[in-house]
C-alpha positions as CSV (number, residue, x, y, z in Angstrom):
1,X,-22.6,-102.6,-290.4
2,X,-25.2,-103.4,-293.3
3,X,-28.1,-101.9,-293.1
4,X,-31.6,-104.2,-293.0
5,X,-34.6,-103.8,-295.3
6,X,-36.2,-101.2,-293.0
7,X,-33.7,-99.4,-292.5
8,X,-33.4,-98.6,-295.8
9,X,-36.9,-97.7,-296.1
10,X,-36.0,-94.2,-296.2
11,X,-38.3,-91.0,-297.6
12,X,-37.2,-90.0,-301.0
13,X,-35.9,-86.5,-299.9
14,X,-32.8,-88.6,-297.9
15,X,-30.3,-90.7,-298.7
16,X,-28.2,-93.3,-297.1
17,X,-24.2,-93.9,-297.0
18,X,-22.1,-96.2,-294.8
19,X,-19.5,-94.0,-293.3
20,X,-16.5,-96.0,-291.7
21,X,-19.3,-98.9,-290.8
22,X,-22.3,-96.4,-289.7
23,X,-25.3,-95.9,-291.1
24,X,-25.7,-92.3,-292.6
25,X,-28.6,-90.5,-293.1
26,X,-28.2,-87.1,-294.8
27,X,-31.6,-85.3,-295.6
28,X,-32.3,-82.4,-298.1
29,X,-33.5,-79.3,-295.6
30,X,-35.1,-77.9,-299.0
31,X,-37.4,-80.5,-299.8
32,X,-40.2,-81.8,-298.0
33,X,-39.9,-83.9,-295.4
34,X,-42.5,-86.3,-294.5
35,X,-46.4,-84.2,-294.0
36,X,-48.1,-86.1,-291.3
37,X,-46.3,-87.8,-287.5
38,X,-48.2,-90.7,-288.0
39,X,-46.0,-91.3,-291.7
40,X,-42.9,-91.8,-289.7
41,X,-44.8,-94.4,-286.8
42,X,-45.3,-91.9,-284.4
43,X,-48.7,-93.2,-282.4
44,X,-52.7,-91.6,-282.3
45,X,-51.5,-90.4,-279.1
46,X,-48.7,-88.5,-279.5
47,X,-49.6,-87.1,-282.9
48,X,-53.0,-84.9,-281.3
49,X,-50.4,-84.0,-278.8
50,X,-47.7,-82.7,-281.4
51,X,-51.2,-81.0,-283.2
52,X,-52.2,-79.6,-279.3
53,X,-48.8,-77.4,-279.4
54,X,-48.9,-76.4,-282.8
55,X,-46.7,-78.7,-284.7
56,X,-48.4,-79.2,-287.8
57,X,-45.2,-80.7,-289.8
58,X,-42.5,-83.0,-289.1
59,X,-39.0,-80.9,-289.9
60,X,-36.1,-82.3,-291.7
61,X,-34.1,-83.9,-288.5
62,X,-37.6,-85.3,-286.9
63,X,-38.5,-86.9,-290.1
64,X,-35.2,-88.4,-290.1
65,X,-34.0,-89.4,-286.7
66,X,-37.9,-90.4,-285.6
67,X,-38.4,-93.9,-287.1
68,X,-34.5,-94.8,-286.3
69,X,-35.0,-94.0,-282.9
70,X,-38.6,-95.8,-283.3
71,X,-36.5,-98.3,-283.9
72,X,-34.2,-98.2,-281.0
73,X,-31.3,-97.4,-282.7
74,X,-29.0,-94.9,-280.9
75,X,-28.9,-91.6,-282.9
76,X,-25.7,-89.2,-283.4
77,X,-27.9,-86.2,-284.9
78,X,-26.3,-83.1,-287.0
79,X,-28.6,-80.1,-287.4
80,X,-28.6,-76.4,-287.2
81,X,-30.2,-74.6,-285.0
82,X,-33.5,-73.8,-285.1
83,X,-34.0,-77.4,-286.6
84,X,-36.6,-78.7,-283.9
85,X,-34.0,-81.1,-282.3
86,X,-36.2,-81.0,-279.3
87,X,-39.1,-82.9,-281.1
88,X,-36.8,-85.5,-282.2
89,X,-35.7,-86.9,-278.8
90,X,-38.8,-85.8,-276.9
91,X,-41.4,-87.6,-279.5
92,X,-39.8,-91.4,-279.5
93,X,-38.9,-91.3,-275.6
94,X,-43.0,-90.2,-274.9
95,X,-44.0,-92.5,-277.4
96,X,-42.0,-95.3,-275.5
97,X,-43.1,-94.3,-272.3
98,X,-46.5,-94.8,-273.1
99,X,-45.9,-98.7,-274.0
100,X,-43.6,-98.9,-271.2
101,X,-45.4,-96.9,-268.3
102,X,-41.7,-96.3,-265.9
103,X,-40.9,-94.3,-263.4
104,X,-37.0,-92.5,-264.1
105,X,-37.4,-93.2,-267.8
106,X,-34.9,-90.6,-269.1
107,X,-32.5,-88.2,-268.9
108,X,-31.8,-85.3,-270.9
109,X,-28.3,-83.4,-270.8
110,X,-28.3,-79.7,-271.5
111,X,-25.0,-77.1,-271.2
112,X,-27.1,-73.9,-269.9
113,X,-30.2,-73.2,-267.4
114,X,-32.3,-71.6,-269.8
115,X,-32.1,-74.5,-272.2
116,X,-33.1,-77.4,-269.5
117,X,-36.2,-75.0,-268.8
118,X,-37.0,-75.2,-272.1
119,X,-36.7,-78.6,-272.8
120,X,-38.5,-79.5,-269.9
121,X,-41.1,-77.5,-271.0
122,X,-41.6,-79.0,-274.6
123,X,-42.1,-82.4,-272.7
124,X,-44.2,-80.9,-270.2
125,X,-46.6,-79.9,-273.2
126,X,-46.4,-82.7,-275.1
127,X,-46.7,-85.1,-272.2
128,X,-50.3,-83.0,-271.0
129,X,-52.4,-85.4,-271.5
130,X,-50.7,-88.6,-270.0
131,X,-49.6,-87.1,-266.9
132,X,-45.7,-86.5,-267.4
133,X,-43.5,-85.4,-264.5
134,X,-40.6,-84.1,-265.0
135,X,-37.7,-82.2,-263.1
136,X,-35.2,-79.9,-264.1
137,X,-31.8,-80.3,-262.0
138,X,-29.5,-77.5,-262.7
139,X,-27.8,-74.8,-260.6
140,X,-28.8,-71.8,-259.3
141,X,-31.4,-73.9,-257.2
142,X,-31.8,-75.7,-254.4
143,X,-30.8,-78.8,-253.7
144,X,-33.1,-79.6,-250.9
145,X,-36.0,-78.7,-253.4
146,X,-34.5,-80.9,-256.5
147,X,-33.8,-83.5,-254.4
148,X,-37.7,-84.1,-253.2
149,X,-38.9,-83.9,-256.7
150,X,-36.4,-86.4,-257.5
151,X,-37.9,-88.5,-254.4
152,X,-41.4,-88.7,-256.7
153,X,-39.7,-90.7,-259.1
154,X,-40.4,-88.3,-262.2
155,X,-40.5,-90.2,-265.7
156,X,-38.1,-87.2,-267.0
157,X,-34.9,-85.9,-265.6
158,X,-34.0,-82.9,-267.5
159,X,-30.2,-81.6,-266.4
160,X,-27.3,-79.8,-265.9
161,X,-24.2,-82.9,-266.1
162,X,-22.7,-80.9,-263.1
163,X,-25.8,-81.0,-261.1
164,X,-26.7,-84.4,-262.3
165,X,-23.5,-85.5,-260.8
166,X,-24.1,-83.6,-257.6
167,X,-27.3,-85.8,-257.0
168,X,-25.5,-88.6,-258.0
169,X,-23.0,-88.5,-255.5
170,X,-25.1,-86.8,-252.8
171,X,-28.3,-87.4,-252.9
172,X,-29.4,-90.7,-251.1
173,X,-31.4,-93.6,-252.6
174,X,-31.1,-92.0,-256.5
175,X,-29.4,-93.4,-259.3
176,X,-29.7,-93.8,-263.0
177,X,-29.1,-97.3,-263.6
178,X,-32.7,-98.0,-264.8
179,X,-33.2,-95.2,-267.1
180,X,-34.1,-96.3,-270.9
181,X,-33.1,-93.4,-272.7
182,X,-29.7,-90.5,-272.4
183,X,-29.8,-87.9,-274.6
184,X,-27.4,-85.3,-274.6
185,X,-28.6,-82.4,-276.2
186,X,-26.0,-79.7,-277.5
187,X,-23.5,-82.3,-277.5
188,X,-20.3,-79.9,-279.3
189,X,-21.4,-77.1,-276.5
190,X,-21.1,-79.2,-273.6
191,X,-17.8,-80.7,-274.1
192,X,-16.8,-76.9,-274.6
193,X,-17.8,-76.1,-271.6
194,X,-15.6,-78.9,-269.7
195,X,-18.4,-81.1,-268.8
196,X,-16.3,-83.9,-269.9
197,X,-15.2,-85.1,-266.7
198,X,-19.5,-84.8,-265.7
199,X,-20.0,-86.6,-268.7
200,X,-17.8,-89.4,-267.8
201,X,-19.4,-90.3,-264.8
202,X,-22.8,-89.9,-266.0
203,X,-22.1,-92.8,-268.8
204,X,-20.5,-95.2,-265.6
205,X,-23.8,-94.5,-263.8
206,X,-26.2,-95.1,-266.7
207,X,-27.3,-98.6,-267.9
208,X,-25.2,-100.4,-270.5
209,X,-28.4,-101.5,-272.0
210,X,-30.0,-97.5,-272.4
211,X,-30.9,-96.1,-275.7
212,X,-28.7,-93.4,-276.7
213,X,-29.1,-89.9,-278.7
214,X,-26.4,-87.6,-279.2
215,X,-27.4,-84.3,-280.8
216,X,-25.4,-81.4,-282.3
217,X,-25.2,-78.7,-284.1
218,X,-21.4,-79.6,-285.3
219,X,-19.5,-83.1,-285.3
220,X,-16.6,-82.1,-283.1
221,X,-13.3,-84.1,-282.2
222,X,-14.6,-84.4,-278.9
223,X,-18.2,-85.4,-280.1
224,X,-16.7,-88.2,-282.4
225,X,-14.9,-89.6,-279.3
226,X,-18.1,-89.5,-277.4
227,X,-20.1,-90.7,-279.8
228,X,-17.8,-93.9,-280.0
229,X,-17.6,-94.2,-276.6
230,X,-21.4,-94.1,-275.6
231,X,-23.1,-94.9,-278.2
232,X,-23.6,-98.8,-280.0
233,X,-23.9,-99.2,-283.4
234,X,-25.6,-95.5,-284.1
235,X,-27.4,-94.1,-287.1
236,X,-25.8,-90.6,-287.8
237,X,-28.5,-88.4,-289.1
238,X,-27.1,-84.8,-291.0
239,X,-29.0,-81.8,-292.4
240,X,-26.7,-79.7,-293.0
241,X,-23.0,-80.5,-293.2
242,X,-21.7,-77.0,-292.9
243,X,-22.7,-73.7,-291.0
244,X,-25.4,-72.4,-292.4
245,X,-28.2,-69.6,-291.6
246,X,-32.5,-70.2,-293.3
247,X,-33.5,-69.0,-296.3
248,X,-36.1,-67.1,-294.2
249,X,-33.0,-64.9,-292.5
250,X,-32.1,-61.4,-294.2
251,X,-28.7,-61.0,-293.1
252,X,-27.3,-57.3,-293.0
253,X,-24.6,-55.5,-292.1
254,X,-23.8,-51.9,-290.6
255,X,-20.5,-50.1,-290.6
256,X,-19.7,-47.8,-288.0
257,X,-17.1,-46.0,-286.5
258,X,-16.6,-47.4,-283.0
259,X,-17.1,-43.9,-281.3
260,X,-20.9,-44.1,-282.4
261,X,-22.3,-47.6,-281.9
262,X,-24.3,-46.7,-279.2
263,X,-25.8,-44.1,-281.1
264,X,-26.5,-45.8,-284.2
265,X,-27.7,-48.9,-282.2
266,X,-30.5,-46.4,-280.4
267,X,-31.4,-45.0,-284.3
268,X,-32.0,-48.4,-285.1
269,X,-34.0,-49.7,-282.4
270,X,-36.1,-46.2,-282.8
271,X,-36.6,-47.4,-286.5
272,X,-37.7,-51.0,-285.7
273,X,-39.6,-49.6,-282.6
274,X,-42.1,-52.5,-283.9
275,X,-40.5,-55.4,-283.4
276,X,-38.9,-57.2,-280.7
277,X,-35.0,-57.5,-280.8
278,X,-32.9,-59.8,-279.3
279,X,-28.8,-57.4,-278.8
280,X,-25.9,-59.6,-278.5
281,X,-23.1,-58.1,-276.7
282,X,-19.5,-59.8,-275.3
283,X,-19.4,-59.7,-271.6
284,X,-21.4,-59.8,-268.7
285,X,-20.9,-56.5,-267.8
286,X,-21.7,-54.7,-271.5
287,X,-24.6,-56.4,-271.4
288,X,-26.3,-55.2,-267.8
289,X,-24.3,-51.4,-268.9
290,X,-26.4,-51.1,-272.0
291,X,-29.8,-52.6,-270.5
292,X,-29.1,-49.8,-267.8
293,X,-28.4,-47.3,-270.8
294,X,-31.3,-48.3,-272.5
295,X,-33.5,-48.0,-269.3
296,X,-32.6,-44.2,-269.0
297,X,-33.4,-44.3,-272.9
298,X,-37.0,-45.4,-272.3
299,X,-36.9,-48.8,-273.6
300,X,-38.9,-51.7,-272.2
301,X,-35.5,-54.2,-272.3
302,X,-34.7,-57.1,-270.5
303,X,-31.3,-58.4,-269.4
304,X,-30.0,-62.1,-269.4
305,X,-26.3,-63.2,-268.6
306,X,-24.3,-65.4,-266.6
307,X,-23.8,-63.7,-263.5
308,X,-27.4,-63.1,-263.2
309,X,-28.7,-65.6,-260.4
310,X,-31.5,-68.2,-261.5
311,X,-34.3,-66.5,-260.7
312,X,-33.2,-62.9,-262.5
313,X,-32.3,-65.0,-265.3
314,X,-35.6,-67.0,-265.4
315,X,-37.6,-63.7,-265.1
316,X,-35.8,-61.9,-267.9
317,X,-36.3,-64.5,-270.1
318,X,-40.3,-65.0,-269.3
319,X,-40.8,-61.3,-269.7
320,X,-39.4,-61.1,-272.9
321,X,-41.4,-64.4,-274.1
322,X,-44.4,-62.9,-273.1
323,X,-44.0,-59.7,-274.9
324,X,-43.8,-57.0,-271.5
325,X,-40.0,-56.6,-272.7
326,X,-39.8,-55.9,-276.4
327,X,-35.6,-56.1,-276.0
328,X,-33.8,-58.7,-274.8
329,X,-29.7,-57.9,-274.2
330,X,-28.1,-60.8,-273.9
331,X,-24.2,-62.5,-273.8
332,X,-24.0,-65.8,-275.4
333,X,-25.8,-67.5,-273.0
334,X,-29.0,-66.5,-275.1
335,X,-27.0,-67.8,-278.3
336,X,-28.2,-71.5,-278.5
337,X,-31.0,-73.9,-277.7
338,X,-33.7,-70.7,-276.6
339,X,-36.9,-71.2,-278.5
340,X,-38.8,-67.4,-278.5
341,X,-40.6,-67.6,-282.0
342,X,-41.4,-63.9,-282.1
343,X,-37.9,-62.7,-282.0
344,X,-38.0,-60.2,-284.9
345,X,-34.7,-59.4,-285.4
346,X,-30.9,-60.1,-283.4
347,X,-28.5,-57.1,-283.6
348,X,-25.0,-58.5,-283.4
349,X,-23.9,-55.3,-281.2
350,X,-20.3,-56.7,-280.6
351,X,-18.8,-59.7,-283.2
352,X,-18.9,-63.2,-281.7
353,X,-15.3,-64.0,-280.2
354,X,-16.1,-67.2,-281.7
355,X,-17.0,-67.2,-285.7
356,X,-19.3,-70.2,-285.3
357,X,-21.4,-68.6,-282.6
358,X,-22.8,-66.3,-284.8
359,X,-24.9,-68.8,-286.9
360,X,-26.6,-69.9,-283.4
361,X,-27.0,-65.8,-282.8
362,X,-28.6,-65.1,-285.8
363,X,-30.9,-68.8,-285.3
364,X,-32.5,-67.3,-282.1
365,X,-35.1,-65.3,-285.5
366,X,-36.1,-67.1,-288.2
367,X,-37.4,-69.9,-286.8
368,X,-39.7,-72.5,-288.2
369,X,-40.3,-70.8,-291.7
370,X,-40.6,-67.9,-290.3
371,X,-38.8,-64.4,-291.7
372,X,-36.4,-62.6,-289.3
373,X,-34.0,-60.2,-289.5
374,X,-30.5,-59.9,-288.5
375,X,-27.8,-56.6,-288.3
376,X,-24.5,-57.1,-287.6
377,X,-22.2,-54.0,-286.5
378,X,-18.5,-53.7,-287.9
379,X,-16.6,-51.2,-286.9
380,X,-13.0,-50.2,-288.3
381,X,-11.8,-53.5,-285.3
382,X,-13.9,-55.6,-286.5
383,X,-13.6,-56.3,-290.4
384,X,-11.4,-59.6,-289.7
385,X,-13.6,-61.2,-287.5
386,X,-16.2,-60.4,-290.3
387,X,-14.8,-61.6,-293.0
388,X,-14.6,-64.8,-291.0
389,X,-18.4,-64.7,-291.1
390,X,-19.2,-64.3,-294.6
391,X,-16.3,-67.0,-295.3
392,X,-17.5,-69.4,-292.6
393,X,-21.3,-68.8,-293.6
394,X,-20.0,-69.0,-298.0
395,X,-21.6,-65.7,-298.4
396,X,-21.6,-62.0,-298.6
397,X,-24.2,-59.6,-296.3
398,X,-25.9,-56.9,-298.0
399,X,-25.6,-53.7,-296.0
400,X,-28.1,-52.1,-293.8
401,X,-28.2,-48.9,-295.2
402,X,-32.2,-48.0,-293.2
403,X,-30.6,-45.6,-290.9
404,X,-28.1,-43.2,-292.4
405,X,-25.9,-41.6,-290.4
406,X,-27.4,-38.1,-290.7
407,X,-30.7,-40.2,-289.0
408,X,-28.5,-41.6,-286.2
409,X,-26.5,-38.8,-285.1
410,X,-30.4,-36.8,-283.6
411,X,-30.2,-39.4,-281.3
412,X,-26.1,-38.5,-280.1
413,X,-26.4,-36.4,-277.3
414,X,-29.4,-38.1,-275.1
415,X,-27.7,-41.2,-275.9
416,X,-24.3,-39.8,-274.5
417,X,-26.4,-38.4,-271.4
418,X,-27.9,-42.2,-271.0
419,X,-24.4,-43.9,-270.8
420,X,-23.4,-41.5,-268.6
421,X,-26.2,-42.5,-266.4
422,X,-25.7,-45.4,-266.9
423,X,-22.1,-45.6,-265.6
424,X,-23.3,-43.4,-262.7
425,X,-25.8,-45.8,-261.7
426,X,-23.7,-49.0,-261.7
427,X,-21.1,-47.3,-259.8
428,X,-23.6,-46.5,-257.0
429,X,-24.5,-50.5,-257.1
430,X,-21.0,-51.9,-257.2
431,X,-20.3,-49.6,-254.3
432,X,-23.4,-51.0,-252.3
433,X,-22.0,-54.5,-252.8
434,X,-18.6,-54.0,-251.7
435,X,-20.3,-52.1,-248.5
436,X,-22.7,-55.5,-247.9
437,X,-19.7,-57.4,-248.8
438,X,-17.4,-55.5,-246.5
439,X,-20.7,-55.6,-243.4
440,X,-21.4,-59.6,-243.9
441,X,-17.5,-60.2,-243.1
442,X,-17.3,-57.9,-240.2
443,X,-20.1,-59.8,-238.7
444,X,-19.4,-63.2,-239.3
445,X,-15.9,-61.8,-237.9
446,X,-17.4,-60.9,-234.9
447,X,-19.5,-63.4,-234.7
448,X,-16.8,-65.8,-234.6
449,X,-15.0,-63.8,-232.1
450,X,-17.8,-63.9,-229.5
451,X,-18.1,-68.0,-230.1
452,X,-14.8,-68.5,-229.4
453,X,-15.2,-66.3,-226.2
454,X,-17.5,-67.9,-225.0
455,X,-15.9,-71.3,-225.7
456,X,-13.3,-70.4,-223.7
457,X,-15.7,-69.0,-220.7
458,X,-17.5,-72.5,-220.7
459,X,-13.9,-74.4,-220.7
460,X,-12.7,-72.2,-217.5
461,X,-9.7,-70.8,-219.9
């Protein structure tokens, strides 16, 4: 594919490339990008709305993938995290909108709950002043109540690809076959996550004729293959072609014998009593044990995980955002696509199973230009998985040496006393829910026992 006169009308901080027929855009993320919305055609209108929420600055991707997809060129986007892939999607399709004026005008794909909130949020605010509507389809809610916000014909449908296709097949009188725009946000963590079969029938259900973006943090296998099945003719925009952390991230490390990590954990969080920390621990069940722990402890901490319900996970996550929770423990559910700028510092408490997870860890401070912090723990199980770090990242973390172990161990024996209050409590709760469990069953039982009595009183058996 050659590329025209306009397309190669590209800043001075990027270059261009064909790559097996595709138009490549690779931009510098240490030098400038454009200064001004309007430079790279974005209208009056959506540039006071981009100033409204306090985005002074196009970043690296936006200043790349906005005047391709100005364009309407179909995008296959490459950028850490942190990167303001958001922008880059959300400002073209607004900008659209507002020459277009249609109902159903796009939907966005997202892998986890929190992250559809968000994104629905960032249109919400930069769509203020024209009157956007949007829904968010995931699970966790109800149908009923998605499926008469669907009936208002938002502009934006921001979703799950399993609840999408739920609607899809379920819902009566919706489709997708007018939408202009599919973007698929995430794209290397939704394939993970088998949403390839979701995936598949979204595509059949969509418009040949759509506009397509594709955005990711890594260029996958499996995002190649979708790329070259849904997309036409893309531009693939890169910022950085590896795993990499910002210059704006001090990156530490702690060694500690396994015994202790509690206790050196609750030295640290005493030190950096200041700032709010975001712990990252492996399991569903570590991470509501140590937010009970840390509870007895008398810290104001939040939990978020998987088998939290919607609700629990949407009010953890507001709470911290608005600052009544200064500690947020979290599994990797937290790890990509959450946007809390005041995140001061991420405490890898347990090692990412997956290496590359703990660049989108670490991205959840830092954000924007702004400094952050991040402590990893490595205890005498753990040196493997972190030398995969430091090899995967092409660099070596300095150590945390703050809190010394004479400081940590004051803080042994309450924290001792808190785990085992903490293992007391969720005991007590795991026993309650077998009992409910145990009570629901024994009544439905009987329940079904007295209908089929009295079938058989009404029948003359």
């Amino acid at each position: 594919m050659m590329a025209s006169d306009s397309e190669s009308e590209l800043d001075t901080t990027m270059g261009s490339t064909k790559e097996e027929g595709l138009l490549s855009i690779v931009a510098d993320s240490s030098q400038p990008s454009a200064d001004t919305f309007a430079e790279l055609g974005v209208c009056a209108d959506i540039c006071a709305a981009c100033d409204r929420v306090g985005w002074k600055k196009p970043t690296p991707i936006q200043a790349a993938s906005i005047p391709m997809a100005l364009k309407n060129r179909d995008l296959i986007a490459l950028a850490q995290t942190g990167s303001g892939k958001t922008g880059a999607f959300a400002i073209p399709i607004l900008q659209s909108l507002l020459e277009t004026k249609q109902r159903m005008f796009a939907v966005v794909l997202a892998p986890t709950r929190e992250l559809c909130v968000q994104i629905s949020e960032t249109f919400e605010a930069l769509g203020a002043d024209i009157a956007l509507q949007t829904v968010v389809l995931m699970g966790g809610m109800d149908m009923a109540t998605q499926t008469l916000q669907l009936s208002k014909k938002p502009h934006v449908i921001v979703a799950s690809p399993g609840r999408l296709v739920d609607h899809l097949t379920s819902t009566k009188g919706f489709h997708i076959s007018g939408i202009k725009y599919l973007v698929m946000d995430e794209a290397d963590r939704l394939l993970s996550m088998d949403f390839g079969a979701a995936i598949d029938q979204i595509l059949e259900a969509a418009p040949i004729d759509r506009q397509t973006f594709l955005f990711s943090a890594t260029m996958t296998s499996k995002v190649s293959k979708l790329q070259r099945a849904s997309l036409r003719k893309p531009v693939k925009v890169e910022i950085s072609s590896k795993y990499d952390t910002v210059d704006t991230l001090v990156q530490n490390y702690i060694l500690v014998p396994f015994k202790v990590k509690q206790t050196y954990l609750i030295a640290i969080l005493e030190h950096l009593s200041a700032y709010t920390a975001i712990i990252f621990v492996d399991t569903c069940l570590n991470a509501q044990k140590m937010a009970t722990m840390m509870r007895h402890l008398g810290f104001d901490s939040a939990c978020l995980h998987g088998q939290m319900n919607q609700t629990q996970r949407l009010h953890s996550l507001n709470q911290f955002r608005a600052g009544n929770k200064k500690i947020l423990v979290a599994t990797d559910v937290a790890a990509r696509g959450l946007d809390i700028p005041q995140v001061d510092v991420v405490i890898n408490f347990e090692i990412p199973k997956n290496t590359k997870d703990y660049v989108h860890r670490v991205g959840r401070t830092a954000r924007a230009g702004r400094t952050g912090r991040s402590i990893t723990f490595v205890t005498q199980y753990d040196v493997e998985g972190f030398q995969k770090i430091e090899t995967l990242i092409g660099r070596k973390l300095d150590e945390y040496t703050d809190v010394t172990e004479d400081a940590a161990m004051v803080h042994h024996e309450r924290t001792l006393e808190a785990l085992r209050s903490a293992h007391i409590e969720m005991k007590q709760k795991e026993e309650e829910v077998k009992k409910n469990v145990s009570g629901k069953k024994k009544k439905l039982l009987l329940h079904k026992k007295r209908g089929a009595m009295m079938l058989r009183g009404a029948s003359g058996i």
